[in-house]
DSSP file (Angstrom, degrees, kcal/mol; ACC not computed):
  #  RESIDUE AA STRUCTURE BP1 BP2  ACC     N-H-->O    O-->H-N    N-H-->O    O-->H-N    TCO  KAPPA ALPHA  PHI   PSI    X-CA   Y-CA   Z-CA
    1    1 A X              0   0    0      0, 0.0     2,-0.4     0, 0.0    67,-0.3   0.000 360.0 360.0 360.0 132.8   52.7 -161.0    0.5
    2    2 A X  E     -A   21   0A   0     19,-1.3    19,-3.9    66,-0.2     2,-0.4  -0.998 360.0-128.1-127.9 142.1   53.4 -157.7    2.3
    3    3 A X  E     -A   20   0A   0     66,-0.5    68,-3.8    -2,-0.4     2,-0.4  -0.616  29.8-154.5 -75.4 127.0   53.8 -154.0    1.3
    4    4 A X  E     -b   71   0B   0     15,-2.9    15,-0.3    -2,-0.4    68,-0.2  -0.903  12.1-173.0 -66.0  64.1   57.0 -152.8    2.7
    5    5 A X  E     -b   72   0B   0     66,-4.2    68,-2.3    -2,-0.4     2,-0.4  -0.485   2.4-168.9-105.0 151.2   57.7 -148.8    3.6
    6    6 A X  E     -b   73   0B   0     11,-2.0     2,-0.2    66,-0.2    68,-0.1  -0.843   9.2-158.4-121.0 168.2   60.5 -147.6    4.5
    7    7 A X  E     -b   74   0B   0     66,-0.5    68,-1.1    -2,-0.4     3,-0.4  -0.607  39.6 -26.2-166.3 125.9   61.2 -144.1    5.9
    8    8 A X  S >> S+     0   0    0      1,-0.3     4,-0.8    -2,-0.2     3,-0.6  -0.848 129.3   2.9 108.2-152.4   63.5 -141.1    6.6
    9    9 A X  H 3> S+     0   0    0     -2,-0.3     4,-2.0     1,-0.2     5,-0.3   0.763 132.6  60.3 -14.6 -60.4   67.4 -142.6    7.1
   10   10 A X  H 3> S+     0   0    0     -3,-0.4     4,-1.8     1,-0.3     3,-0.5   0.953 101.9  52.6 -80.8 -46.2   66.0 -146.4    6.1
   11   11 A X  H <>>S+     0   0    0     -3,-0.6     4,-1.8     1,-0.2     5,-0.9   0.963 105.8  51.3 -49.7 -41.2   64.8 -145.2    2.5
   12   12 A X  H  <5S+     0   0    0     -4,-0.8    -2,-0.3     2,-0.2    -1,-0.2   0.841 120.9  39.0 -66.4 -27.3   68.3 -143.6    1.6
   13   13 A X  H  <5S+     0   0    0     -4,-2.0    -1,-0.2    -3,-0.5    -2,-0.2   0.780 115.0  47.2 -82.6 -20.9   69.7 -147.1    2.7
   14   14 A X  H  <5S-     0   0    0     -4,-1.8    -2,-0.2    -5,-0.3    -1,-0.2   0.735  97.4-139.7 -96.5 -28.1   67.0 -149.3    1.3
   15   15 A X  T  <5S+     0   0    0     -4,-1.8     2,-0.2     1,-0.2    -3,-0.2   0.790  76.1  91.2  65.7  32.6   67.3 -147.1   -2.4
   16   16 A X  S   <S-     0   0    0     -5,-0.9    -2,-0.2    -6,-0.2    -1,-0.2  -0.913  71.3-151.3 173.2 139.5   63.2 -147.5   -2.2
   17   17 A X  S    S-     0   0    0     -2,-0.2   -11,-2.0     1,-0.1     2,-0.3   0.505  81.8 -15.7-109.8 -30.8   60.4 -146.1   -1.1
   18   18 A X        -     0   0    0    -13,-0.2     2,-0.3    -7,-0.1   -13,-0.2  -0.904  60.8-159.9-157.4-168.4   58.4 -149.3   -0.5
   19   19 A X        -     0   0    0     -2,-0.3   -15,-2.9   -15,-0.3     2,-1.0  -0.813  18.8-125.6 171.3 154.5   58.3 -152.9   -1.4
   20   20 A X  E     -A    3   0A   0     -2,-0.3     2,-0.8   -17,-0.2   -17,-0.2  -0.604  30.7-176.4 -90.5 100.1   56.4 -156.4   -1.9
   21   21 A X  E     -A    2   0A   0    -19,-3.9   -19,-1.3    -2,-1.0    15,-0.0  -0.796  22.2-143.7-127.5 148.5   57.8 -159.3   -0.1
   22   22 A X        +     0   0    0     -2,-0.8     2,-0.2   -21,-0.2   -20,-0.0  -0.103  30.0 173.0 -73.1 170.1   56.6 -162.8   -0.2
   23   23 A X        -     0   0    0     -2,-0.0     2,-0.2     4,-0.0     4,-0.1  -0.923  37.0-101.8 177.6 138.5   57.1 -164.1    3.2
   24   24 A X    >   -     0   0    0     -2,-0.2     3,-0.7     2,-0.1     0, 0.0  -0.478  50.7 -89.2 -91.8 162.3   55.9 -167.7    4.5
   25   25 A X  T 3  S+     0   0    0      1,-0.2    41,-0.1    -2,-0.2    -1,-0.0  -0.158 115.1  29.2 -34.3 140.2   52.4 -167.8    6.9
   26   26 A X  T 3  S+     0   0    0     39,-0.4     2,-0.5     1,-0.2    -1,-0.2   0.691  78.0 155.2  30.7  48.1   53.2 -167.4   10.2
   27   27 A X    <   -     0   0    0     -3,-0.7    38,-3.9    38,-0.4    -1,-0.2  -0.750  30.8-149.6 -89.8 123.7   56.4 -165.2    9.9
   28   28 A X  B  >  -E   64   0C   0     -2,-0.5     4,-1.2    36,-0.2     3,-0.5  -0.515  31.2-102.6 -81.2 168.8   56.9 -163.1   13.3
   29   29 A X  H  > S+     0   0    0     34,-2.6     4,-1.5    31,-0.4    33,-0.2   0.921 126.1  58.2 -40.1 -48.7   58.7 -159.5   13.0
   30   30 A X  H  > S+     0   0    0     31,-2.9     4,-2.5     2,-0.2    -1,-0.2   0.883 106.2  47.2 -44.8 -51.0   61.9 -161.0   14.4
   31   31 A X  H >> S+     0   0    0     -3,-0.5     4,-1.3    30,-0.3     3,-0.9   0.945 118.9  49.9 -66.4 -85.4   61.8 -163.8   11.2
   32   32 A X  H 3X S+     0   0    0     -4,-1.2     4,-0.7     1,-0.3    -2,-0.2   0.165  98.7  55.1  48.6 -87.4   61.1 -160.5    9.1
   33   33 A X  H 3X S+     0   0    0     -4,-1.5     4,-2.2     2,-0.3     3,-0.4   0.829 110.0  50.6-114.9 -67.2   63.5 -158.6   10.2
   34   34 A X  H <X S+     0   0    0     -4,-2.5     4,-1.2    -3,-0.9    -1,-0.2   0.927 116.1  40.5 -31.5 -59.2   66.1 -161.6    9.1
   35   35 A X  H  X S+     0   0    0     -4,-1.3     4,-1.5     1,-0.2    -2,-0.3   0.819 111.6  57.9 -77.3 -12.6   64.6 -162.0    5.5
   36   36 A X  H  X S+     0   0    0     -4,-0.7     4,-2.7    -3,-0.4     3,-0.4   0.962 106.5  43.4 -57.4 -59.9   64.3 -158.3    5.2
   37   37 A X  H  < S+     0   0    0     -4,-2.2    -2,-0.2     2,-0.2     7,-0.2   0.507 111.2  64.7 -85.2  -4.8   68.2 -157.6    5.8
   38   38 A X  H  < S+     0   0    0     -4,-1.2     3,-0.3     2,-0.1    -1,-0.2   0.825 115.4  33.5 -60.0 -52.0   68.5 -161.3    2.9
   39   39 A X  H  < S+     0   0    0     -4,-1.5     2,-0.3    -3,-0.4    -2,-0.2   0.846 133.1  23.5 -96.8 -12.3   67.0 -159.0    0.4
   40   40 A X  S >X S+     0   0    0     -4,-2.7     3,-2.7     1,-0.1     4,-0.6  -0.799  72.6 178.8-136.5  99.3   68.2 -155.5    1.0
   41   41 A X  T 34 S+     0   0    0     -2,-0.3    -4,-0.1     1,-0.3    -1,-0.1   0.536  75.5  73.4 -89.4   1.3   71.7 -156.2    3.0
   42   42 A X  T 34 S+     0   0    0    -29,-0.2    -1,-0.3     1,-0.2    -5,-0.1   0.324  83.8  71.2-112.3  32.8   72.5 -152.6    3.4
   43   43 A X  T X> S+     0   0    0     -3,-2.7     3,-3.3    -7,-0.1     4,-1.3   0.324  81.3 127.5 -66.7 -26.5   69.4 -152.5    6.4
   44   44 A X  T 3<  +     0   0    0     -4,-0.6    -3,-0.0     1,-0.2     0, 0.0  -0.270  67.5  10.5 -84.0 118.9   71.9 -154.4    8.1
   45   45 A X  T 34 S+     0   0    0     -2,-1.1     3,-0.4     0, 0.0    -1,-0.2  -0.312 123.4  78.0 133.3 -38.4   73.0 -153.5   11.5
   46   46 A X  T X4 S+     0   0    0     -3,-3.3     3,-1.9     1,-0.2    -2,-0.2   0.921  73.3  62.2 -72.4 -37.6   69.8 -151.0   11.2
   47   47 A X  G >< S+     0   0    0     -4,-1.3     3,-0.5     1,-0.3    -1,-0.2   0.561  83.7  73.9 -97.2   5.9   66.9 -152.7   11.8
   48   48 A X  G 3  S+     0   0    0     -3,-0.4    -1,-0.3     1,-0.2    -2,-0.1   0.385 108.8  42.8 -74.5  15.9   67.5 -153.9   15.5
   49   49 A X  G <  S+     0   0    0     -3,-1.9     2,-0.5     2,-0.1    -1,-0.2   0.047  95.2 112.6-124.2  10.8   66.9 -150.2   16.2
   50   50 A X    <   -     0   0    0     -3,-0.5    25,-0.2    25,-0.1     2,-0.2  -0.696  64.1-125.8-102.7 136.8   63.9 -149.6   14.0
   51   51 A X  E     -C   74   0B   0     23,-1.9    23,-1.3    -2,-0.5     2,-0.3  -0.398  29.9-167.1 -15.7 122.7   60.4 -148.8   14.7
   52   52 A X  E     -C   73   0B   0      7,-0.3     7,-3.1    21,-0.2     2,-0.4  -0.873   9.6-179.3-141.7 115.8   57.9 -151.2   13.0
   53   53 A X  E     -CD  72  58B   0     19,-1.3    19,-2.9    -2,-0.3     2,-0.5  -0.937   9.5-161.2-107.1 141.7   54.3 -150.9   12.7
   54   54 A X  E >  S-CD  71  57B   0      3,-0.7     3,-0.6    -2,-0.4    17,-0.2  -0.950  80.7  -7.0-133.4 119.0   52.1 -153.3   11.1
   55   55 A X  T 3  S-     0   0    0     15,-1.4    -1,-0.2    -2,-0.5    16,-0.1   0.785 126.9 -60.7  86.7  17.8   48.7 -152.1   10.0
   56   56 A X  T 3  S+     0   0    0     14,-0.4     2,-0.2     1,-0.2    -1,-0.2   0.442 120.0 108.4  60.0   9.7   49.2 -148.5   11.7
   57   57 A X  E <  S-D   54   0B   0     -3,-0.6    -3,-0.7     0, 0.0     2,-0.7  -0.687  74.2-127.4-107.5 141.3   49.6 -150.5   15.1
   58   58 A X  E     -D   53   0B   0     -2,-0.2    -5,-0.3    -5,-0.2     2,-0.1  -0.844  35.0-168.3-107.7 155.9   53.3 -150.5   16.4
   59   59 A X        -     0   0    0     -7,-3.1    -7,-0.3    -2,-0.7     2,-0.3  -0.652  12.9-122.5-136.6-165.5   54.5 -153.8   17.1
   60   60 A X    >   -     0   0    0     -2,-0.1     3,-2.9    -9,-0.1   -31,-0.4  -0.914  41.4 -85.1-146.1 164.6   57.4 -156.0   18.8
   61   61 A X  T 3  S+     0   0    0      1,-0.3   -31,-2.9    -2,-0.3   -30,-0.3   0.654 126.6  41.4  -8.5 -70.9   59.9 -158.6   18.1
   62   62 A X  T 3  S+     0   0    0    -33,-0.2    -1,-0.3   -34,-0.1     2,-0.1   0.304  83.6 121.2 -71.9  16.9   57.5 -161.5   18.6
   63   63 A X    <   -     0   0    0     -3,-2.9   -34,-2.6     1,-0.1     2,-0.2  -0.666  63.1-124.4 -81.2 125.7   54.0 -159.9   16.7
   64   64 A X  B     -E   28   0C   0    -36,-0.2     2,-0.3    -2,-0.1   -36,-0.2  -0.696  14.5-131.2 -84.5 157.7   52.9 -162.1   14.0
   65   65 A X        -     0   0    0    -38,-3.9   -38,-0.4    -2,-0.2   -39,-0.4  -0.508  20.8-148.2-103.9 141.5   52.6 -160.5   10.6
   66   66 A X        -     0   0    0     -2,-0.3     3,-0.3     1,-0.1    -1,-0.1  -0.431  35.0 -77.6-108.8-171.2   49.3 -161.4    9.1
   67   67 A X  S    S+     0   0    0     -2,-0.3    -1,-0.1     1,-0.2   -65,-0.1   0.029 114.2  12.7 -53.7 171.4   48.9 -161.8    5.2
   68   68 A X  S    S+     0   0    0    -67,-0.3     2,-0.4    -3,-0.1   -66,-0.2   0.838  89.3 159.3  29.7  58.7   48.7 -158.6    3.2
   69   69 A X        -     0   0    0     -3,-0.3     2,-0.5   -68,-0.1   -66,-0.5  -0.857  43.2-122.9-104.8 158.0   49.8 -156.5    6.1
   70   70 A X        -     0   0    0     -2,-0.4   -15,-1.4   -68,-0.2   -14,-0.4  -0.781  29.1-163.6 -49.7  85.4   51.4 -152.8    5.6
   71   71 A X  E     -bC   4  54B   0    -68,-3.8   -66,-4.2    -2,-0.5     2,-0.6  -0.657   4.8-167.6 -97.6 131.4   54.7 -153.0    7.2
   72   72 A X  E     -bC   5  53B   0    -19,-2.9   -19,-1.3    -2,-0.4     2,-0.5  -0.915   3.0-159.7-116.8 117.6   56.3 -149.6    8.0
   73   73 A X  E     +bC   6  52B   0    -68,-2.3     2,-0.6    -2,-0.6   -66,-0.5  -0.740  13.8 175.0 -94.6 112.5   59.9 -149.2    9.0
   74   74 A X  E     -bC   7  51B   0    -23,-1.3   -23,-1.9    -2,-0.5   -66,-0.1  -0.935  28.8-123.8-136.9 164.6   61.3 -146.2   10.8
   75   75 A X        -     0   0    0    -68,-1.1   -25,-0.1    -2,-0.6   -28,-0.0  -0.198  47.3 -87.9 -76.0 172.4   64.5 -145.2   12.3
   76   76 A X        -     0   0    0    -27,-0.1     2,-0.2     1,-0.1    -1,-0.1  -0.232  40.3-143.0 -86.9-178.4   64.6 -144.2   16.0
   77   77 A X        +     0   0    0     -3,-0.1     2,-0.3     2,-0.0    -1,-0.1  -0.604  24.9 176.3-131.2 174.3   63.9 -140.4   16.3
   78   78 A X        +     0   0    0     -2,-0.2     2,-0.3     0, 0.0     0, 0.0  -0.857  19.4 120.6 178.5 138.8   66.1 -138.4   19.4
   79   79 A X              0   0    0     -2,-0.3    -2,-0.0     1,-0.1     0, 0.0  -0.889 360.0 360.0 163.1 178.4   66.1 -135.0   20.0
   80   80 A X              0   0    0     -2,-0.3    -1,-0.1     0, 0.0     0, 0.0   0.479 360.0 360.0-126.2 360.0   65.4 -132.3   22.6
């Protein structure tokens, strides 16, 4: 099981401020990313541009997520 946060732009799409999803043992971000955009399908399109930190650490495609982590989503930031 992992806690789920979403923030900024990806909470107004997600309609949710966090969530729990079950998720099998050795799932990398990349597998994730997939079953994330299964349960909440209007992330999709988003989340190959998103941010991810797991555990306050930011992480990448291939990082595996370990049990009960805090996974934090944010959208990419721009500005001047």
């Amino acid at each position: 099981m992992v806690t789920t946060l979403f923030f900024a732009t990806l909470r107004d799409r997600a309609g949710v401020r966090s969530i729990e999803l079950e998720i099998p043992s050795q799932t990398n971000v990349a597998e994730f990313k997939t079953l994330l955009t299964e349960k909440i399908p209007a992330l999709s399109g988003l989340l190959n541009h998103t941010l991810i930190s797991i555990n306050h650490e930011y992480v990448f495609d291939d990082t595996m997520i370990p049990f009960n982590a805090e996974i934090a989503l944010f959208p990419p930031v721009s500005g001047g």
